[in-house]
C-alpha positions as CSV (number, residue, x, y, z in Angstrom):
1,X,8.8,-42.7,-53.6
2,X,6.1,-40.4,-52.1
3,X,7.0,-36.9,-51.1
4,X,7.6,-36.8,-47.2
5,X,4.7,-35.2,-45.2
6,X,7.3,-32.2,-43.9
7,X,8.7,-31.4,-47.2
8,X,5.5,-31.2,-48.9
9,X,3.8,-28.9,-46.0
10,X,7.3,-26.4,-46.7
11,X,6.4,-26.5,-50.6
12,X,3.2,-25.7,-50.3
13,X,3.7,-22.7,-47.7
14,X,6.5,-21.4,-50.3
15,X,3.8,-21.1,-52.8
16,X,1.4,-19.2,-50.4
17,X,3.6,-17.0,-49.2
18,X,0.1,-14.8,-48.4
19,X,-1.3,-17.4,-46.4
20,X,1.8,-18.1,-44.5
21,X,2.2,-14.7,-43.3
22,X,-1.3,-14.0,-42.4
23,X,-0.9,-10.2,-44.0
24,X,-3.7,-9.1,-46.5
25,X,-2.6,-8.3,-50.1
26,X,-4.8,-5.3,-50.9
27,X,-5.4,-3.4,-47.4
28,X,-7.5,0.0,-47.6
29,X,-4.6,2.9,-48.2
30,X,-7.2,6.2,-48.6
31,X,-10.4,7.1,-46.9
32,X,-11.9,10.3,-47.2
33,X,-15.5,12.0,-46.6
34,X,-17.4,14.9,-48.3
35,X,-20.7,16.5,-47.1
36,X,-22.5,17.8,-49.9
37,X,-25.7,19.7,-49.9
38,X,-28.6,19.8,-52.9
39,X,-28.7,23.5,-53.9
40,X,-32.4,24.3,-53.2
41,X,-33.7,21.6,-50.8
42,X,-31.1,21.6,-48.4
43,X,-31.2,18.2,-47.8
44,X,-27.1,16.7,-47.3
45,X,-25.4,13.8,-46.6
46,X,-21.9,12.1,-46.6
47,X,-20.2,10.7,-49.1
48,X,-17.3,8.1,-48.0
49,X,-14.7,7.4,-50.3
50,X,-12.5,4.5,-49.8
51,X,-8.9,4.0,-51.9
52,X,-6.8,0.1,-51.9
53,X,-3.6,-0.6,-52.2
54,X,-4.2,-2.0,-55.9
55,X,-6.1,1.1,-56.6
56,X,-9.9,-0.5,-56.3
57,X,-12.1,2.8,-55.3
58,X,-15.3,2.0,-53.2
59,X,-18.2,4.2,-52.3
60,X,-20.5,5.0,-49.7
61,X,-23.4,6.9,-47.7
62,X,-24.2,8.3,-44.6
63,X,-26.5,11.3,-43.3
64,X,-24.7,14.4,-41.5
65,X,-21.9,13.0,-39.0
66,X,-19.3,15.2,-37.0
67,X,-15.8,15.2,-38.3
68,X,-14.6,13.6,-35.0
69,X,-16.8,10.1,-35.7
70,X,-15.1,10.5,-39.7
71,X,-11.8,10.8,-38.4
72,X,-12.2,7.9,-35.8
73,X,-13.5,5.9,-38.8
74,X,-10.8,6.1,-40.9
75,X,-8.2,5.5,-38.3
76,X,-10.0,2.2,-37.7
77,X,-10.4,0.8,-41.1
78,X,-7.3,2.0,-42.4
79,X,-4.3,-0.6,-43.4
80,X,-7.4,-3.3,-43.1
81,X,-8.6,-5.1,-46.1
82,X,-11.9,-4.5,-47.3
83,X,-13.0,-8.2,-46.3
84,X,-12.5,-8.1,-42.6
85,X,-15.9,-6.5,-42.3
86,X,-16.6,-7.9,-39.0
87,X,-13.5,-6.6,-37.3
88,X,-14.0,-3.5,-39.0
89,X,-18.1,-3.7,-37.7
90,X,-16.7,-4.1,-34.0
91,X,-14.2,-1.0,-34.2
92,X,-17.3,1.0,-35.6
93,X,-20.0,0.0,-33.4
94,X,-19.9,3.4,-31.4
95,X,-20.0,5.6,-34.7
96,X,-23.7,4.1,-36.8
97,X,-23.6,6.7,-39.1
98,X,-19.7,6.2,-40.7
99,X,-20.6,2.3,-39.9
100,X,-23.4,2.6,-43.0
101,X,-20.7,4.3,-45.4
102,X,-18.2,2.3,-44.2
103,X,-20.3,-1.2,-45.2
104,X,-21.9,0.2,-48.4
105,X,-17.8,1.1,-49.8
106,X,-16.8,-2.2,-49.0
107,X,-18.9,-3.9,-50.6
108,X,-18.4,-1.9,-53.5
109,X,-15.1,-2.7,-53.3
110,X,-15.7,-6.7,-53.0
111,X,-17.8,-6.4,-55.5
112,X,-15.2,-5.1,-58.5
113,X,-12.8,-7.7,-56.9
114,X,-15.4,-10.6,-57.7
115,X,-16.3,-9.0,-61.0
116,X,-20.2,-9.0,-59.3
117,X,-22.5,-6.7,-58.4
118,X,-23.1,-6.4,-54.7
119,X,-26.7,-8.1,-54.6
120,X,-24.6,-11.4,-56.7
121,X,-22.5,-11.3,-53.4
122,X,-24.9,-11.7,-50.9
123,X,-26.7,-14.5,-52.4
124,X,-29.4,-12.2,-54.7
125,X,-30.9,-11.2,-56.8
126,X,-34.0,-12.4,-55.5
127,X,-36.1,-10.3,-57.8
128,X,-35.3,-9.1,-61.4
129,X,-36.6,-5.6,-60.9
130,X,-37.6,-3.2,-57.7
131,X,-40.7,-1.8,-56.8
132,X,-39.7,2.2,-55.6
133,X,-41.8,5.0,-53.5
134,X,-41.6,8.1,-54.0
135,X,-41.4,10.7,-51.2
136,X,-43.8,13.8,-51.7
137,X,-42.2,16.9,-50.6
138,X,-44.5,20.3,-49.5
139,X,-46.3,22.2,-47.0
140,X,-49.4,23.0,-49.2
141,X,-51.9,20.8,-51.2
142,X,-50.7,23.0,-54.2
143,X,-47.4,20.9,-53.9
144,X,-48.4,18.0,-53.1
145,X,-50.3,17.7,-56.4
146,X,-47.4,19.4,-57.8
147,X,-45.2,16.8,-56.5
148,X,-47.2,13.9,-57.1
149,X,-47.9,15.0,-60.7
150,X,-43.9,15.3,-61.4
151,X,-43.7,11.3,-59.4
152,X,-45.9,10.1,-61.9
153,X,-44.1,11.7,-64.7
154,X,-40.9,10.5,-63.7
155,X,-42.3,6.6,-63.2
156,X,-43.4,6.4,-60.1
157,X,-46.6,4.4,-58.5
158,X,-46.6,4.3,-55.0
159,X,-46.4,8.0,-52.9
160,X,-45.7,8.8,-49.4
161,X,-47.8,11.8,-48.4
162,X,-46.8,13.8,-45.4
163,X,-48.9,14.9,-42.6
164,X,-51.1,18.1,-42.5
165,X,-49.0,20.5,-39.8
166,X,-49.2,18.9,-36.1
167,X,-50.1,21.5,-33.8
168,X,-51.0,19.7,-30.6
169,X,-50.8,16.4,-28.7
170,X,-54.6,16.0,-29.6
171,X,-56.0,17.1,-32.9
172,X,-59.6,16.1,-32.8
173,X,-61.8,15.2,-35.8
174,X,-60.7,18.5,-37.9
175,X,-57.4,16.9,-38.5
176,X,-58.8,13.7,-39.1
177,X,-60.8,14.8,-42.1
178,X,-58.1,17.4,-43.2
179,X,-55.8,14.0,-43.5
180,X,-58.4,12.0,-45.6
181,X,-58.8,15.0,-47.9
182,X,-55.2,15.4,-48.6
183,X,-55.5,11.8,-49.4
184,X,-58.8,12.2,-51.4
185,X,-57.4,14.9,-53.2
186,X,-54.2,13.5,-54.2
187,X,-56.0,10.3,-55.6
188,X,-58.3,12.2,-57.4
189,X,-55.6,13.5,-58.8
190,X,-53.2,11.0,-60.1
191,X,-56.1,8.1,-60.6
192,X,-56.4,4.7,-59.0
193,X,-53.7,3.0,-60.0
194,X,-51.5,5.1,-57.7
195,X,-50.6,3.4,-54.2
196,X,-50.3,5.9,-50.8
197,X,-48.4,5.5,-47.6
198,X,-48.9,8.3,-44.9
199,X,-46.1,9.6,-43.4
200,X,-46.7,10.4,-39.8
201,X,-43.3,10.5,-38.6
202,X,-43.9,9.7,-34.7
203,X,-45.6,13.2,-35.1
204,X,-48.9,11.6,-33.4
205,X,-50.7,10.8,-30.2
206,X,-51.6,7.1,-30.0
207,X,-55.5,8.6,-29.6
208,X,-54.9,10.7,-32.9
209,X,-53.2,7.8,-34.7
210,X,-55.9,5.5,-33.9
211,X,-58.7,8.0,-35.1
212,X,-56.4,8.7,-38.1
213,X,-55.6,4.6,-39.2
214,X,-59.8,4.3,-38.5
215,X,-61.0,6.3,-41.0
216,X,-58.7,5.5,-43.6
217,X,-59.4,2.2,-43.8
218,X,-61.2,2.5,-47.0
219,X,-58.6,4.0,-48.1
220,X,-56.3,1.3,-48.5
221,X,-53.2,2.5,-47.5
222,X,-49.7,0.5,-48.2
223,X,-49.1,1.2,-44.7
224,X,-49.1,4.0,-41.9
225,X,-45.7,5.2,-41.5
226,X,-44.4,5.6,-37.9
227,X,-47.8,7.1,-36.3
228,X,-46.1,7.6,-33.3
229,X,-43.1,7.5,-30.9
230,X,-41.8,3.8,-29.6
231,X,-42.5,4.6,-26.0
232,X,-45.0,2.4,-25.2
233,X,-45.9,-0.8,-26.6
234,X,-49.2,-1.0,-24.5
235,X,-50.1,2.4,-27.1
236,X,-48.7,0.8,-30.2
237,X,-51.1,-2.2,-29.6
238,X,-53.9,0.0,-29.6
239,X,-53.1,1.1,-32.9
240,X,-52.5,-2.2,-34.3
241,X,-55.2,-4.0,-32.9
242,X,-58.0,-1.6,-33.6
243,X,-57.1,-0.9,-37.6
244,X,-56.7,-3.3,-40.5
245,X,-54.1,-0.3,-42.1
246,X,-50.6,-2.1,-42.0
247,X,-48.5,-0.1,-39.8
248,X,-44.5,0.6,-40.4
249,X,-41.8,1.2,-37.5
250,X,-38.0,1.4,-37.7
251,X,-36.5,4.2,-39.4
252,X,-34.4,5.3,-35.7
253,X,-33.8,1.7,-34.6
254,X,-30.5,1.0,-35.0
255,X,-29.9,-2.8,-33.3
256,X,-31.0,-5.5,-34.6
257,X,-32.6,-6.5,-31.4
258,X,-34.2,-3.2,-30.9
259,X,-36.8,-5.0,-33.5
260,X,-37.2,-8.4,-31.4
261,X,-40.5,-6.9,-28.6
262,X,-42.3,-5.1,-31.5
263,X,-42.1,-8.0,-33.6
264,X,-42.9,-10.7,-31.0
265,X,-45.6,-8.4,-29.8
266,X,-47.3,-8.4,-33.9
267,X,-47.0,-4.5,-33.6
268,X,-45.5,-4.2,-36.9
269,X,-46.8,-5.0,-40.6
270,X,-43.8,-3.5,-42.3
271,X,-40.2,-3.0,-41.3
272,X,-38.6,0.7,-41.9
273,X,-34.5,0.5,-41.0
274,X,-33.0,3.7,-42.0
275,X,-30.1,2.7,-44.7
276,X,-28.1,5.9,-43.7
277,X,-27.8,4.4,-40.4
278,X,-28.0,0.7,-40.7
279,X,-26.2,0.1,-44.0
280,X,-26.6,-3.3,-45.8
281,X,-25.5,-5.9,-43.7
282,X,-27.3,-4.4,-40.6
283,X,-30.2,-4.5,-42.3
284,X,-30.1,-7.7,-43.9
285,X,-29.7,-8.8,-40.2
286,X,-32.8,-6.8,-39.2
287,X,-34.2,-8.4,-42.6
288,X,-33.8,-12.2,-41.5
289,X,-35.3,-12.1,-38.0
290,X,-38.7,-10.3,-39.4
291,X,-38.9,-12.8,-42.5
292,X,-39.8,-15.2,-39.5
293,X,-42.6,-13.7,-38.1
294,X,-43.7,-13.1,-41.6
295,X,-42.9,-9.3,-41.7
296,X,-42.2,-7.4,-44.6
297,X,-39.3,-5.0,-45.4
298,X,-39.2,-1.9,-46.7
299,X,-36.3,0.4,-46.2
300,X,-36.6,4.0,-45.2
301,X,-34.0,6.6,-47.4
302,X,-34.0,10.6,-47.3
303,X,-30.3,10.4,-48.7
304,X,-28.5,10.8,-51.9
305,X,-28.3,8.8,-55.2
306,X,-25.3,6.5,-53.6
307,X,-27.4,5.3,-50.8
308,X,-30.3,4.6,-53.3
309,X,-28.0,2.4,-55.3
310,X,-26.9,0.5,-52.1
311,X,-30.7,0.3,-51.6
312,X,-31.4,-1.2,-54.7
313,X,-29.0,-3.8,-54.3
314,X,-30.1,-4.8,-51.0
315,X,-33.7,-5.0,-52.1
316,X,-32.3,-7.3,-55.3
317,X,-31.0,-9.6,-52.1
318,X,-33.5,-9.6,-49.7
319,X,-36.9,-12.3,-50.0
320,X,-39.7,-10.5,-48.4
321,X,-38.6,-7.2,-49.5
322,X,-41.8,-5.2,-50.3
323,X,-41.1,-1.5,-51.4
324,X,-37.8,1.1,-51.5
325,X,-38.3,4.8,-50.5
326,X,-36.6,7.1,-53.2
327,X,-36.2,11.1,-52.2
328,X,-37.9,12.9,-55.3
329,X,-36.6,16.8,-54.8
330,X,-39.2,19.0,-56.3
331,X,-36.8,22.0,-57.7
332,X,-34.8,20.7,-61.3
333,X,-31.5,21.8,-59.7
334,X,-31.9,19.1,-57.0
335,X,-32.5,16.6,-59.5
336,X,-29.8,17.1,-61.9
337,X,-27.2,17.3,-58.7
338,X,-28.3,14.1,-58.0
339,X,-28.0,12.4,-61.2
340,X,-24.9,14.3,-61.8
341,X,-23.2,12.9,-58.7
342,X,-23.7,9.2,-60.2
343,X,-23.0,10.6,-64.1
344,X,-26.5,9.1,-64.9
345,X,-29.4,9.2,-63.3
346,X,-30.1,5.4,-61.3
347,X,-33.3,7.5,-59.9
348,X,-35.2,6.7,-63.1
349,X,-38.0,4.1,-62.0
350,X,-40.5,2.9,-65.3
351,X,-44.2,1.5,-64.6
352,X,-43.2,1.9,-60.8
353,X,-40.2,-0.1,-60.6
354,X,-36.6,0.6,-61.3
355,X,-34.2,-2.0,-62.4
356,X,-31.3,-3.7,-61.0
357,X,-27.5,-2.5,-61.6
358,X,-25.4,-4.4,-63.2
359,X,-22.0,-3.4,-63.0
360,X,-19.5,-5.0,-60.4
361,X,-20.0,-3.1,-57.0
362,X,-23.0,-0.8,-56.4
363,X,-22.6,-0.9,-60.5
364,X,-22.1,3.3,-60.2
365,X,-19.6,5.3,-61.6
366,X,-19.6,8.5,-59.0
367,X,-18.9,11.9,-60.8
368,X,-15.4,13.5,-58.4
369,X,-16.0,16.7,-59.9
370,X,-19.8,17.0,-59.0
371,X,-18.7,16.1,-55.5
372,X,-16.6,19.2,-55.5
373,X,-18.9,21.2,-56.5
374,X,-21.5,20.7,-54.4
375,X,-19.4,20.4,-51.4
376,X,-19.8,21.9,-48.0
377,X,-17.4,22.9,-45.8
């Protein structure tokens, strides 16, 4: 005689008692943040640390962010489980910073529950290996060939080159030629297999930017990196309209939508979201709207060896991805904090390209001790 529909429905919820009760199983118990600072650079950032009930440890990255936004983070993802990302996303959508560490440690977290790394988990990889920039840090030409030299050494193939100093709204044709012989000097020096993107950062004057993107043409650039300041979209069309050189906006947008006029407008060739700000899924949102107007991606990162690993995965999920931004510290001591944060460098690109991680999560296993020591109060 078949099972009645009411006694089978009450068996079924016995078994589930999870279900039934609507309570998650493994609910975030510990959440804590450390600010650490490379010993010769400067440069810091904040590292989220996130504790479950069954003992699963997920990590994360952010930029500098006052205790106050930590502390209102922590109370709002506390007790939650590590999936509810979207109710988490709502509590967190005053506080970008924490909202980035926040996503990347989840994630990390799903990830070792699955047994997958991150990039498995949102539908990747896309790509078997990642194509990596290296950022040039100095004031003089000296290290800037310096630099560059060490980039090429350490694997790297593509370089983005800072500006000469910016002294005035209008800079005239002695700064445009002091920019093309950086450039000239720097290829001259690592050979032409060697790819350049010039980092303006919104430092220019739409006239100067225009003169600047004109005579580097030649040149070839991957892109020019924010020329200047999203004020004025009549200015930015200037620049785009008037250059071949791809240009590259993004890295203080925040929204999603922020992206929508400068795309529908074609003032943008390549899209820069900050990971320290956006996170993952942010960007991956940021990600699918450009892949319709045919936009590449390429994710701006001044951070620390977590957020590279988060950015590594992300690239390994995204299709139109194009190139990822790596900090390269010029001073040993910067370098070896960095690897010793992840026990094991993941900053270690070969032929221009570093490969994907493995491991379930962000596939890292971060050092405790080396956040100690190079914590700041």
């Amino acid at each position: 005689m078949p099972e009645p529909t009411v006694l089978r429905r009450a068996r079924l919820a016995a078994q589930a008692p999870a279900a039934r009760t609507g309570k998650p199983s493994d609910v975030i118990r510990q959440v804590s943040w450390r600010r650490v600072r490379e010993p010769v650079s400067g440069r810091s950032y904040t590292v989220l640390q996130i504790v479950t009930g069954s003992g699963l440890v997920g990590y994360g990255e952010c930029g500098p962010v006052d205790p106050r936004e930590t502390q209102a983070a922590s109370e709002a993802i506390r007790e939650e489980d590590p999936s509810a990302y979207e109710v988490i996303r709502t509590r967190l959508a005053a506080f970008p910073g924490a909202h980035a560490a926040v996503n990347m440690a989840l994630l990390d977290i799903l990830g070792q529950r699955a047994g997958a790394p991150v990039y498995q988990l949102l539908g990747g990889p896309t790509r078997n290996k990642v194509r990596v920039l290296a950022t040039l840090e100095g004031a003089t030409e000296d290290e800037l060939k310096r630099g560059a030299e060490a980039a090429l050494q350490a694997g790297y193939k593509a370089l983005s080159v800072p500006l000469p100093e910016v002294r005035a709204p209008n800079q005239g044709q002695a700064f445009v030629l002091a920019v093309r012989k950086r450039l000239e000097d720097l290829r001259a020096a690592t050979g032409p297999g060697v790819d350049f993107v010039l980092d303006a950062a919104a430092r220019l004057s739409p006239g100067d930017a225009a003169s600047v993107t004109a005579a580097l043409e030649r040149f070839h650039l991957l892109w020019l990196d924010e020329p200047c300041p999203l004020v004025n979209l009549g200015a930015l069309r200037k620049i785009s309209e008037e250059t071949v050189t791809p240009v590259g906006y993004g890295r203080s947008i925040h929204q999603a939508a922020q992206f929508q006029d400068l795309l529908r407008e074609g003032l943008i060739d390549v899209l820069r979201p900050d990971i320290a700000l956006n996170g993952i899924s942010q960007i991956r949102r940021m990600a699918a709207i450009a892949e319709t107007y045919y936009v590449a991606v390429a994710p701006f990162h001044k951070g620390g060896p977590i957020g590279t690993a988060a950015a590594i995965h992300l690239a390994a999920s995204l299709p139109h991805f194009f190139i990822q931004q790596i900090p390269l510290p010029m001073d040993a001591q910067d370098r070896a904090m960095r690897a010793a944060l992840t026990s094991g460098s993941i900053e270690a690109p070969k032929d221009g390209f570093a490969a994907l991680l493995t491991g379930p999560g962000l596939g890292i296993r971060v050092n405790e001790e080396a956040l100690k020591i190079y914590a700041t109060s």
